[in-house]
PDB file of the backbone (N, CA, C, O) and the ligand in Angstrom, with CONECT records:
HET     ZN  A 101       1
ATOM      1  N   UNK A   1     -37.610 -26.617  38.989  1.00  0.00           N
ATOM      2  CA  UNK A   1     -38.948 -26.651  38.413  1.00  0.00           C
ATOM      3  C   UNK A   1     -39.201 -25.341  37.670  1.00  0.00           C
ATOM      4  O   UNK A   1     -38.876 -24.270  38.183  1.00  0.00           O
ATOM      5  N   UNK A   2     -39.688 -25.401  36.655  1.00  0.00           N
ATOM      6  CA  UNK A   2     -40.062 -24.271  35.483  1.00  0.00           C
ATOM      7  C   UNK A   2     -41.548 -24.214  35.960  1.00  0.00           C
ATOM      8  O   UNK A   2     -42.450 -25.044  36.075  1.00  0.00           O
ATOM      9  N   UNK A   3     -41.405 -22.801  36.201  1.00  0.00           N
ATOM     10  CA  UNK A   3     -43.187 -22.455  36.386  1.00  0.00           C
ATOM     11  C   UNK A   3     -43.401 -21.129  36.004  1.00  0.00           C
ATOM     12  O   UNK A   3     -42.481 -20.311  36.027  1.00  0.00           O
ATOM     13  N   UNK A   4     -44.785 -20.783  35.578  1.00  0.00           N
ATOM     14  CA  UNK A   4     -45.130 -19.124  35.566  1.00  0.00           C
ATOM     15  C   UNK A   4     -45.126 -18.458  36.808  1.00  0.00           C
ATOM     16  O   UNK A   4     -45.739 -18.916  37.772  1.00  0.00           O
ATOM     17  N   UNK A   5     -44.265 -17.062  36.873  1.00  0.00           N
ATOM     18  CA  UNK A   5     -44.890 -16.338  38.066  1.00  0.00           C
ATOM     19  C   UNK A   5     -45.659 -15.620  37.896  1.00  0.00           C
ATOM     20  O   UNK A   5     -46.148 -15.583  36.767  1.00  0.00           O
ATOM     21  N   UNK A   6     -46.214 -14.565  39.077  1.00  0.00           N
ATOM     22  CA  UNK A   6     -47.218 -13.918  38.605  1.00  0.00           C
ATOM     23  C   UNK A   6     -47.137 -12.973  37.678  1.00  0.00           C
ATOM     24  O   UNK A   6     -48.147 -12.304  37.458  1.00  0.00           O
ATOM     25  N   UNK A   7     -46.071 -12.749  37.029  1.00  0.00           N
ATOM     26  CA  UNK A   7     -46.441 -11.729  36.090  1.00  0.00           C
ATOM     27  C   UNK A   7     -46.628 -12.682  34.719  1.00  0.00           C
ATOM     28  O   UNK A   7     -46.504 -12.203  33.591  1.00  0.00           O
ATOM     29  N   UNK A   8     -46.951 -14.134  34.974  1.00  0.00           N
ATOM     30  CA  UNK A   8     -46.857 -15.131  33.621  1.00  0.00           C
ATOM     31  C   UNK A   8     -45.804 -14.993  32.804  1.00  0.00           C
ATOM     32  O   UNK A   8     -45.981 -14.986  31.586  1.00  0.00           O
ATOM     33  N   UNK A   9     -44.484 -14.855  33.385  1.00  0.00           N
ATOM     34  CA  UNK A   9     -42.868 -15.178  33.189  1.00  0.00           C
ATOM     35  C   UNK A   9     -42.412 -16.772  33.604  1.00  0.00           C
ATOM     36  O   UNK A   9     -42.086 -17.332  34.651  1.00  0.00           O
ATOM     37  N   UNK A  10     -42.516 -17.022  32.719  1.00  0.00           N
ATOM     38  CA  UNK A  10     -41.593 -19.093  32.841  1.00  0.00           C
ATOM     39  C   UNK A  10     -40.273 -18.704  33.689  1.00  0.00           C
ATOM     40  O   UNK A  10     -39.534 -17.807  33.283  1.00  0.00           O
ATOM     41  N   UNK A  11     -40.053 -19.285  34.671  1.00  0.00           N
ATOM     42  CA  UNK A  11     -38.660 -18.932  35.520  1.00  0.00           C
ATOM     43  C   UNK A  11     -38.349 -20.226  36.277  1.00  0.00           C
ATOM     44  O   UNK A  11     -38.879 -21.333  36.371  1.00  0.00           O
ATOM     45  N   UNK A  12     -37.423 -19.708  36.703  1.00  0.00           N
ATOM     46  CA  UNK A  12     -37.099 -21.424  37.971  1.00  0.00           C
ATOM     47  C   UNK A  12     -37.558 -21.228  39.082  1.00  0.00           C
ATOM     48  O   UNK A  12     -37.485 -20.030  39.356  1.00  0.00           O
ATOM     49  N   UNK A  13     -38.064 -21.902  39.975  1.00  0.00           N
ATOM     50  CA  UNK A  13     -38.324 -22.061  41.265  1.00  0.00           C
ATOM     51  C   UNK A  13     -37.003 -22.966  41.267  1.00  0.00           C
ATOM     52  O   UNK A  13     -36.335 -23.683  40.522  1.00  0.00           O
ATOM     53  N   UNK A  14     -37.082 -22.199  43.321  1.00  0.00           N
ATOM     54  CA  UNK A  14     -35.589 -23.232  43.406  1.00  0.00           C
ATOM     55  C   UNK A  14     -36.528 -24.355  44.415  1.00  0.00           C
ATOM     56  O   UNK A  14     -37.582 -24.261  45.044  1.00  0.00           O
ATOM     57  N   UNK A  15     -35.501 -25.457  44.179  1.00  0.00           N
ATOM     58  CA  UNK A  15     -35.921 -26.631  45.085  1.00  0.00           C
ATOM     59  C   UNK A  15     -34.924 -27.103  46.044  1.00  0.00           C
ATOM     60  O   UNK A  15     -33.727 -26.865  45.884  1.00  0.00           O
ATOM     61  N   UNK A  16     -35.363 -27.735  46.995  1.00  0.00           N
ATOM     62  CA  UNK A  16     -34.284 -28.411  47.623  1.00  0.00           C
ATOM     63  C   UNK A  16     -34.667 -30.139  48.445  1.00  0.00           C
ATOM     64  O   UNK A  16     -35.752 -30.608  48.786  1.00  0.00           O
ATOM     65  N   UNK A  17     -33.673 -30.550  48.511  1.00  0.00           N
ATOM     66  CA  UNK A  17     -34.123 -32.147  49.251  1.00  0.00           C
ATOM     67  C   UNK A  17     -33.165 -32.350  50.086  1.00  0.00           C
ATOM     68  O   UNK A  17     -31.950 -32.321  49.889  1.00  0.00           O
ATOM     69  N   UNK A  18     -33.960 -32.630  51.362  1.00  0.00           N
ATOM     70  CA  UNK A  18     -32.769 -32.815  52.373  1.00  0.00           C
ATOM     71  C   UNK A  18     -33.682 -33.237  53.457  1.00  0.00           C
ATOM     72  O   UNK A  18     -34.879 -33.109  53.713  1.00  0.00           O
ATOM     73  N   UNK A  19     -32.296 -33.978  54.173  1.00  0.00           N
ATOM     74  CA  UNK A  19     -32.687 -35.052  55.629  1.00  0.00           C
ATOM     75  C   UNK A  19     -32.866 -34.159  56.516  1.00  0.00           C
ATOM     76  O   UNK A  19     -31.941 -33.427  56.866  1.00  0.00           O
ATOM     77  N   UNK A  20     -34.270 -34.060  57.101  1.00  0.00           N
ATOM     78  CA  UNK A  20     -34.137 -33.391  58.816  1.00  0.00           C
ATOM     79  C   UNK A  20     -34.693 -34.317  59.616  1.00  0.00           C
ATOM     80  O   UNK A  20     -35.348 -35.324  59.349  1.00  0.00           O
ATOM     81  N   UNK A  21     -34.443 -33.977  60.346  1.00  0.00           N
ATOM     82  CA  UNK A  21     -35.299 -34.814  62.128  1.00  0.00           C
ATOM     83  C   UNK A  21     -36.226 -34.078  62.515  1.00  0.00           C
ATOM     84  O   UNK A  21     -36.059 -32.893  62.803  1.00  0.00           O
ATOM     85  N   UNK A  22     -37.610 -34.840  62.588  1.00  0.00           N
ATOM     86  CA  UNK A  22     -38.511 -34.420  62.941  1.00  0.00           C
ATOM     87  C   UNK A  22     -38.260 -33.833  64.490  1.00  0.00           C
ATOM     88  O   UNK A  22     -37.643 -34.602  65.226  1.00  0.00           O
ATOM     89  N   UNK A  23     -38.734 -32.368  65.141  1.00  0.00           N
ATOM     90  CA  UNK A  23     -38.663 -32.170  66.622  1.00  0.00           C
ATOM     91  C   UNK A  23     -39.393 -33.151  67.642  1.00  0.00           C
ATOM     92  O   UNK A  23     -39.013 -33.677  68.688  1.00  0.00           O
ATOM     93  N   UNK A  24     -40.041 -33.174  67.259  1.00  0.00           N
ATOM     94  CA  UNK A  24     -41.209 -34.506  68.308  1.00  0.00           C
ATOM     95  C   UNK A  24     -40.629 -36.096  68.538  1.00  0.00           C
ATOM     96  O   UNK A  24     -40.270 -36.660  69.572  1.00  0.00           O
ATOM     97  N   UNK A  25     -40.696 -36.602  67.043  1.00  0.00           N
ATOM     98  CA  UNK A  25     -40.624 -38.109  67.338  1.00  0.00           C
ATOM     99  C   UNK A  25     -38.984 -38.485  66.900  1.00  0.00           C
ATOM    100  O   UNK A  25     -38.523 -39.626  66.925  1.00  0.00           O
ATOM    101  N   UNK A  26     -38.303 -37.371  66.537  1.00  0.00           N
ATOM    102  CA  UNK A  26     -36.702 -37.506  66.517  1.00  0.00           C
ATOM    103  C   UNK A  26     -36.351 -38.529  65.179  1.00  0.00           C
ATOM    104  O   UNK A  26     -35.274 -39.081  64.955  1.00  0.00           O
ATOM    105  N   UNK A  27     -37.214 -38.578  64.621  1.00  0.00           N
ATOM    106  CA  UNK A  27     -37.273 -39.654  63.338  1.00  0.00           C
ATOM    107  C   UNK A  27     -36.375 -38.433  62.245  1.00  0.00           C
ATOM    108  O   UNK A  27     -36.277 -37.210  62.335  1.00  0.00           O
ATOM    109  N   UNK A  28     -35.859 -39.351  61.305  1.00  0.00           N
ATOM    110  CA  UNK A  28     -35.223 -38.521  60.131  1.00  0.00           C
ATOM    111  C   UNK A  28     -36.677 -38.707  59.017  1.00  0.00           C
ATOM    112  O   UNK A  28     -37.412 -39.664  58.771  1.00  0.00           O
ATOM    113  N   UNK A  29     -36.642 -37.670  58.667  1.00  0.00           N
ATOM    114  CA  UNK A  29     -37.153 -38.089  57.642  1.00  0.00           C
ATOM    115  C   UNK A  29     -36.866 -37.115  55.949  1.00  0.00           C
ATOM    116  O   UNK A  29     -36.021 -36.232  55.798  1.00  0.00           O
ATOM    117  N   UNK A  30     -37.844 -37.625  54.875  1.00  0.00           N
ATOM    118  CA  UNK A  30     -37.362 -36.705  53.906  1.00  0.00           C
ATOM    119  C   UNK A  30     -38.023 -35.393  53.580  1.00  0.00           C
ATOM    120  O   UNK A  30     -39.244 -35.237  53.611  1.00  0.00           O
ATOM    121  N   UNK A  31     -37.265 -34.579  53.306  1.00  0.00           N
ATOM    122  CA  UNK A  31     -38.115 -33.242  52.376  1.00  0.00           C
ATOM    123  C   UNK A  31     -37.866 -32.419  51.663  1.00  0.00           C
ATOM    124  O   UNK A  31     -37.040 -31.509  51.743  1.00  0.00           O
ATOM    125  N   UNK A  32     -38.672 -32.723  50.804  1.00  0.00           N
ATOM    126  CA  UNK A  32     -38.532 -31.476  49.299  1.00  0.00           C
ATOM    127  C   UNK A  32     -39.031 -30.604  49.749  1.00  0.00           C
ATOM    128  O   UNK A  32     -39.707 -30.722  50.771  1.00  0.00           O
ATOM    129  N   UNK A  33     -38.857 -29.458  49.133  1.00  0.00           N
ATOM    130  CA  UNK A  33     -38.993 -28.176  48.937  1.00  0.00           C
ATOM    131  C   UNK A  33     -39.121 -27.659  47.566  1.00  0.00           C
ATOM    132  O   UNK A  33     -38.465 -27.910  46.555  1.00  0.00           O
ATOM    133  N   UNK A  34     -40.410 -26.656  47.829  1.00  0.00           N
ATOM    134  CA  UNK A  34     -40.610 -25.896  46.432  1.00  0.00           C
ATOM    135  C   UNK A  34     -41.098 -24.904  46.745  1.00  0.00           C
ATOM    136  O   UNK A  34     -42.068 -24.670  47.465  1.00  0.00           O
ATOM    137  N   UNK A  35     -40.216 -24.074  46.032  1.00  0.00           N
ATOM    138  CA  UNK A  35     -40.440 -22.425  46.096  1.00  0.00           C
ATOM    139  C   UNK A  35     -41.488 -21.964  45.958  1.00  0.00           C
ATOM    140  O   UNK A  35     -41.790 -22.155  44.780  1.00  0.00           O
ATOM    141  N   UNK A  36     -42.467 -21.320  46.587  1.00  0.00           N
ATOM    142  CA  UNK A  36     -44.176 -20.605  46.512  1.00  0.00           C
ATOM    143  C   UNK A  36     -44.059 -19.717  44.954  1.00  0.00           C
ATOM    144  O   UNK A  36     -43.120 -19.127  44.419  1.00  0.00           O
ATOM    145  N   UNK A  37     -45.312 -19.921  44.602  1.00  0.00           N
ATOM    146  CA  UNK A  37     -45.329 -19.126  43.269  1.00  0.00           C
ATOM    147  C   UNK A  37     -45.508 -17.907  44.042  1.00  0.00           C
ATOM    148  O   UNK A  37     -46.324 -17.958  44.962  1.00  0.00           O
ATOM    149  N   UNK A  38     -44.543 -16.226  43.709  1.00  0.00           N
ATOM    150  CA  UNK A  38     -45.567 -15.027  44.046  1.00  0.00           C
ATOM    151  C   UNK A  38     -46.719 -15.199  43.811  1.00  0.00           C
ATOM    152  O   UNK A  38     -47.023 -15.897  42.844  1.00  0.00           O
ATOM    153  N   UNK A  39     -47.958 -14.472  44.829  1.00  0.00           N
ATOM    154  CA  UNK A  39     -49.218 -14.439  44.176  1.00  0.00           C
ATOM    155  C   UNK A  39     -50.153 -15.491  44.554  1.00  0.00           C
ATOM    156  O   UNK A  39     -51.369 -15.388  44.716  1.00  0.00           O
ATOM    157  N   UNK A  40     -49.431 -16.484  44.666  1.00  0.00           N
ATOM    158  CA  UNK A  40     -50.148 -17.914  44.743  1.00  0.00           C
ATOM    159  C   UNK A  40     -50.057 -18.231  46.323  1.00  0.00           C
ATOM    160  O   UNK A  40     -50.986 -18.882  46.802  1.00  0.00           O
ATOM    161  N   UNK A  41     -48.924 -17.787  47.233  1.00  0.00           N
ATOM    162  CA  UNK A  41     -48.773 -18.050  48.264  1.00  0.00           C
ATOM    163  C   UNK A  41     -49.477 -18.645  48.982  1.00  0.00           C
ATOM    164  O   UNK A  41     -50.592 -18.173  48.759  1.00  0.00           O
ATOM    165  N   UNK A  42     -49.600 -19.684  50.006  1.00  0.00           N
ATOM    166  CA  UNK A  42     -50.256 -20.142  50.870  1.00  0.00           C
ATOM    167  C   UNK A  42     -49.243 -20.365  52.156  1.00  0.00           C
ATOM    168  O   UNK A  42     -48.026 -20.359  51.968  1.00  0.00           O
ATOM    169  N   UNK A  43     -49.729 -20.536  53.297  1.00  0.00           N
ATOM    170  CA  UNK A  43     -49.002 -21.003  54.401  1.00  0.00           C
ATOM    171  C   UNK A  43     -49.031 -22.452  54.436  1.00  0.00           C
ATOM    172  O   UNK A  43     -50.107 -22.899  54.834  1.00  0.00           O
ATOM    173  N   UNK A  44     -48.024 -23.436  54.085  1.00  0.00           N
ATOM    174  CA  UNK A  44     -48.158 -24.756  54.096  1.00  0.00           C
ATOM    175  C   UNK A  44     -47.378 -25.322  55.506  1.00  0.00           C
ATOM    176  O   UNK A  44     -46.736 -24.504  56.164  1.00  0.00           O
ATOM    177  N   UNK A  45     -47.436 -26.430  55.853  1.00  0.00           N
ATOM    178  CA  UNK A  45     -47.218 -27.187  57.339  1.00  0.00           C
ATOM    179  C   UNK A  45     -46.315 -28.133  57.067  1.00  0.00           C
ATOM    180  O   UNK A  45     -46.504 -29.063  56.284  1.00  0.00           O
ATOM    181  N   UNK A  46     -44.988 -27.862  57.905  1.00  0.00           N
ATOM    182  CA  UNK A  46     -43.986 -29.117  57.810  1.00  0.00           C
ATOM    183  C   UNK A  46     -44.250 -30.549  58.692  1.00  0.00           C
ATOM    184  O   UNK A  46     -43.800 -30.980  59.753  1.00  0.00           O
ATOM    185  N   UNK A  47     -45.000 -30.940  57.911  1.00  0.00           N
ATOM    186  CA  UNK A  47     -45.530 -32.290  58.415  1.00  0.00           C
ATOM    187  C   UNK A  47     -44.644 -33.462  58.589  1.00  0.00           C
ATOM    188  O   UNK A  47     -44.127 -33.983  57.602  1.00  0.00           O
ATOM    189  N   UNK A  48     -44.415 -33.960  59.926  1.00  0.00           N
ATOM    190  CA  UNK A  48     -43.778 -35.467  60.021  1.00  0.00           C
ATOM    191  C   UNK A  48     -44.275 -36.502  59.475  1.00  0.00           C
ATOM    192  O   UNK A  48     -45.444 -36.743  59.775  1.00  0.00           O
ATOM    193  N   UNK A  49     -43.756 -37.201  58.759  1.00  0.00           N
ATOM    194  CA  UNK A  49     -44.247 -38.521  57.948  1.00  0.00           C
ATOM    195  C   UNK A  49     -44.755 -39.738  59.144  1.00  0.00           C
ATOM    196  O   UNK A  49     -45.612 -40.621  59.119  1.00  0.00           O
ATOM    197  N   UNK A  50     -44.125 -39.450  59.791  1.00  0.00           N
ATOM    198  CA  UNK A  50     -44.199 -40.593  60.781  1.00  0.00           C
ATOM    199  C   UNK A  50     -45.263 -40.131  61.987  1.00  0.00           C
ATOM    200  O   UNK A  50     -46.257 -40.812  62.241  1.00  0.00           O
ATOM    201  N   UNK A  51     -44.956 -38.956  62.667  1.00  0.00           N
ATOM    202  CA  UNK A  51     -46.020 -38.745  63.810  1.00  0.00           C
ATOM    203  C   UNK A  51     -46.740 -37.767  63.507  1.00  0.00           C
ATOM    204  O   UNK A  51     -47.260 -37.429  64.571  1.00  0.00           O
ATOM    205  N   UNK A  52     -47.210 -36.873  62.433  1.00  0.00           N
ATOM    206  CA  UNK A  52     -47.894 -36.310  61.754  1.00  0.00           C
ATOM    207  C   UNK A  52     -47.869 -35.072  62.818  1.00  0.00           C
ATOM    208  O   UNK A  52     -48.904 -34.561  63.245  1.00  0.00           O
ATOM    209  N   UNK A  53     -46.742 -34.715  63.139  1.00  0.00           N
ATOM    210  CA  UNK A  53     -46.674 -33.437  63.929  1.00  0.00           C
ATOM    211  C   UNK A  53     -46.023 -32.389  63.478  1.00  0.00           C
ATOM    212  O   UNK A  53     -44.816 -32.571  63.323  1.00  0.00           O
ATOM    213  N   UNK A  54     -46.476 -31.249  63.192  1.00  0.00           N
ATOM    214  CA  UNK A  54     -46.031 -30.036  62.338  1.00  0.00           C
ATOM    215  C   UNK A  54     -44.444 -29.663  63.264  1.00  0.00           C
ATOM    216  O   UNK A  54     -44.163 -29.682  64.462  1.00  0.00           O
ATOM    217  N   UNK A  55     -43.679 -29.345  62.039  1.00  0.00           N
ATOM    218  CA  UNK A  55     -42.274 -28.918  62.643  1.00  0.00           C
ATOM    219  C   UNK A  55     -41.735 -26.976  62.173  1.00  0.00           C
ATOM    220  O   UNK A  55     -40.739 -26.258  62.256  1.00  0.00           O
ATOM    221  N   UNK A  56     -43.431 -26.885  61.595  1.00  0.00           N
ATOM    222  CA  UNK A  56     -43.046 -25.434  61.385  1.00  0.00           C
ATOM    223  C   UNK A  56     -43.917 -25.021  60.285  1.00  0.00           C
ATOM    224  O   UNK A  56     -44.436 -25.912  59.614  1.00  0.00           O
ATOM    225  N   UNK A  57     -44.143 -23.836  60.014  1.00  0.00           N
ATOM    226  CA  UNK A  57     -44.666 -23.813  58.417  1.00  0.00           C
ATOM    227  C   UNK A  57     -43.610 -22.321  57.455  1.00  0.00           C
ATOM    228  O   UNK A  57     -42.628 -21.596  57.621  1.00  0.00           O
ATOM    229  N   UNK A  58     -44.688 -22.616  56.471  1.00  0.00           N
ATOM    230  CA  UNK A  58     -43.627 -21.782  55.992  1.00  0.00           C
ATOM    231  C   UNK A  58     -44.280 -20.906  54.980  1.00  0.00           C
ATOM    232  O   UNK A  58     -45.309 -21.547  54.766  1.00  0.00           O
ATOM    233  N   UNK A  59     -44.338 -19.896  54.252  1.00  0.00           N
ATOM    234  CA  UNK A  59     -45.436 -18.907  53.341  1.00  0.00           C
ATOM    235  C   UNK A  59     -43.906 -19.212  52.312  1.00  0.00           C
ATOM    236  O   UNK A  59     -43.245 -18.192  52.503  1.00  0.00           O
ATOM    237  N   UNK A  60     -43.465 -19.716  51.785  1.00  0.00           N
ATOM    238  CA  UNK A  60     -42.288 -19.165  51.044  1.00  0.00           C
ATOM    239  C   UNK A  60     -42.632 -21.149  50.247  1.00  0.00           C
ATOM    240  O   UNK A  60     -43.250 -21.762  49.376  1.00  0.00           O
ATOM    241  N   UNK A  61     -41.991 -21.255  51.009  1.00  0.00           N
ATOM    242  CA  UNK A  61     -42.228 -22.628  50.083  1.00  0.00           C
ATOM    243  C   UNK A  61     -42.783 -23.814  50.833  1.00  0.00           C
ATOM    244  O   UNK A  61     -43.115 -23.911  52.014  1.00  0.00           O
ATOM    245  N   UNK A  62     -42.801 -24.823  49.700  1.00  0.00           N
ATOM    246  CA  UNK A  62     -43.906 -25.757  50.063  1.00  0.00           C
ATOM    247  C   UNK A  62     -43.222 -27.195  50.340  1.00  0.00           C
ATOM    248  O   UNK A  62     -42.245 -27.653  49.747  1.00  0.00           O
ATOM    249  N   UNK A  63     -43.834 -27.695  51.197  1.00  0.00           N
ATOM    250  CA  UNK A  63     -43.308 -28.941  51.624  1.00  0.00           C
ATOM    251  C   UNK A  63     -43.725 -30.341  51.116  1.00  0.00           C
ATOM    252  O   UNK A  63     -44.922 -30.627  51.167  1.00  0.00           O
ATOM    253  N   UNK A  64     -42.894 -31.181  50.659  1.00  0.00           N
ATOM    254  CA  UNK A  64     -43.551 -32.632  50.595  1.00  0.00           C
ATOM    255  C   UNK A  64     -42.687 -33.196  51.081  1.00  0.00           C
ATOM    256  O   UNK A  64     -41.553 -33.169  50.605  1.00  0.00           O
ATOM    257  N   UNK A  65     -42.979 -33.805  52.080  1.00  0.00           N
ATOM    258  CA  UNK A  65     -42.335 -34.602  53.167  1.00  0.00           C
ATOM    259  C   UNK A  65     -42.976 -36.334  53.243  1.00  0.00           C
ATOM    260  O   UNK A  65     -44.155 -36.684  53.200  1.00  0.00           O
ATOM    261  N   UNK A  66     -41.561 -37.323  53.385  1.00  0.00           N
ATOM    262  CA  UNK A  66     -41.953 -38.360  52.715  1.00  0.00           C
ATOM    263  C   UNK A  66     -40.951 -39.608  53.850  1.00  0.00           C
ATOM    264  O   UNK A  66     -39.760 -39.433  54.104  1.00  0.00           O
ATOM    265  N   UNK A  67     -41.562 -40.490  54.242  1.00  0.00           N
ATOM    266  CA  UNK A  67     -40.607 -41.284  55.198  1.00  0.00           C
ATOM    267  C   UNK A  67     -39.254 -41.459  54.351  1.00  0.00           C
ATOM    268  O   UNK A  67     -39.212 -41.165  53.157  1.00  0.00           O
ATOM    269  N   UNK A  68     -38.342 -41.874  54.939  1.00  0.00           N
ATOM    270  CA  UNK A  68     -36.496 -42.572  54.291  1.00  0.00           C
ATOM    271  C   UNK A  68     -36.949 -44.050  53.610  1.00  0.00           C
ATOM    272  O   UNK A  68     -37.542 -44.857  54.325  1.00  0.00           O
ATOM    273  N   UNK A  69     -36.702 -44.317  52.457  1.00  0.00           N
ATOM    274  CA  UNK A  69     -36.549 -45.460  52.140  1.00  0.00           C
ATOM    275  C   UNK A  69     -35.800 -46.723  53.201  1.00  0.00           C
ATOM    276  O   UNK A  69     -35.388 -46.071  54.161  1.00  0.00           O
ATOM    277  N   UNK A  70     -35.559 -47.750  53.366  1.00  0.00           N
ATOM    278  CA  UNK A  70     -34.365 -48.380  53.807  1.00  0.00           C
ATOM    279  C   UNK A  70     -33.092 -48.511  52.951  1.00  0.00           C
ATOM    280  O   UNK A  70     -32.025 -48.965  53.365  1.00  0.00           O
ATOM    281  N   UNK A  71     -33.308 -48.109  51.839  1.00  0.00           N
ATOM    282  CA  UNK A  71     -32.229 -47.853  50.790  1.00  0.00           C
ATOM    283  C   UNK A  71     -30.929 -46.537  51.485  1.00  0.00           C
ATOM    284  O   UNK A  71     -29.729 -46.543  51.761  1.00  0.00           O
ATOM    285  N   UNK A  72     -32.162 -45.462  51.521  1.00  0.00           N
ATOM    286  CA  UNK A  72     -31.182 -44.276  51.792  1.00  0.00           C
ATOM    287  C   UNK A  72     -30.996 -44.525  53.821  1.00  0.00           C
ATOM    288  O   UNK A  72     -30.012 -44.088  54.416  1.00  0.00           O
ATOM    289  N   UNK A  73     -31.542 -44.883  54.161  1.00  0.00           N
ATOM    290  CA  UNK A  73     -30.971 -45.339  55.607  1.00  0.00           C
ATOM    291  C   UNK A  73     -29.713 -45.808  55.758  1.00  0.00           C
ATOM    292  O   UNK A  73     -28.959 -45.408  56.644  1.00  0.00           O
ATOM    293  N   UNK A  74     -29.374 -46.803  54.784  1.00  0.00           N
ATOM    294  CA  UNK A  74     -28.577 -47.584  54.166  1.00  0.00           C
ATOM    295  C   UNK A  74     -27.309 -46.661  53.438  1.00  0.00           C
ATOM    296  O   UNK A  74     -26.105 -46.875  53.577  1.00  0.00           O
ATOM    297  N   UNK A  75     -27.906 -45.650  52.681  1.00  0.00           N
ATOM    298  CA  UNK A  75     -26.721 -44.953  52.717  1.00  0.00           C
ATOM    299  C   UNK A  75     -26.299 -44.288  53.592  1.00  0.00           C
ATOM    300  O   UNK A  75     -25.150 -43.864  53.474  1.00  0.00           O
ATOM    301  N   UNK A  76     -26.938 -44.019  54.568  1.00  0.00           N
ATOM    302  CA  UNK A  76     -26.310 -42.874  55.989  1.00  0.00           C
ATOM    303  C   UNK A  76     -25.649 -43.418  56.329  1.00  0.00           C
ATOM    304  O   UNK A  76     -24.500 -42.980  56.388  1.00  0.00           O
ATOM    305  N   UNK A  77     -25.945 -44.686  56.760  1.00  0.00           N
ATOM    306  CA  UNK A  77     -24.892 -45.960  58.151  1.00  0.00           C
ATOM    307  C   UNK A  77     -23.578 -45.554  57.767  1.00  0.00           C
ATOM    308  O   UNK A  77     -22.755 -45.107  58.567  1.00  0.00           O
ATOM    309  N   UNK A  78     -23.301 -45.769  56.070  1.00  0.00           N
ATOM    310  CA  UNK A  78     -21.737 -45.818  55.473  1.00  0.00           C
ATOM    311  C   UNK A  78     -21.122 -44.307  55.773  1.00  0.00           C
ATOM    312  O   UNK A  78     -19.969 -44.032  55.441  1.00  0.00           O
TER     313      UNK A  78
HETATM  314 ZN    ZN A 101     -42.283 -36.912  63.978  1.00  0.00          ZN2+
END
């Protein structure tokens, strides 16, 4: 993702997407990641899609966390 930082420099934020297991309800689920703008920071909450129970937070980057399709379930089995 191309964004301004705080010094209003266009740069990359890094991203990432990947399967974790929620600690509580042991469910997989999905999550992106996006790098906090400097400046802009907030403390955001790694939220379970499924039992809506925080698995951590984080001041650095931001979470969107999203149940597994049955598609990509579908690709794990293999
Ligand atoms: Zn959960």
């Amino acid at each position: 993702m191309m964004a301004y930082d705080e010094n209003g420099v266009l740069r990359e934020f890094e991203e990432s997407d990947e399967v974790v297991i929620c600690r509580h309800c042991k469910r997989m689920y999905h999550q992106h990641t996006v790098e906090q703008v400097p400046g802009f920071r907030e403390v955001d909450n790694d939220i379970c899609p499924y039992c809506k129970e925080s698995n951590g937070r984080s001041g650095n980057v931001e979470f969107f966390n999203r149940v597994l399709t049955q598609e990509e379930l579908d690709n794990m089995k293999k």
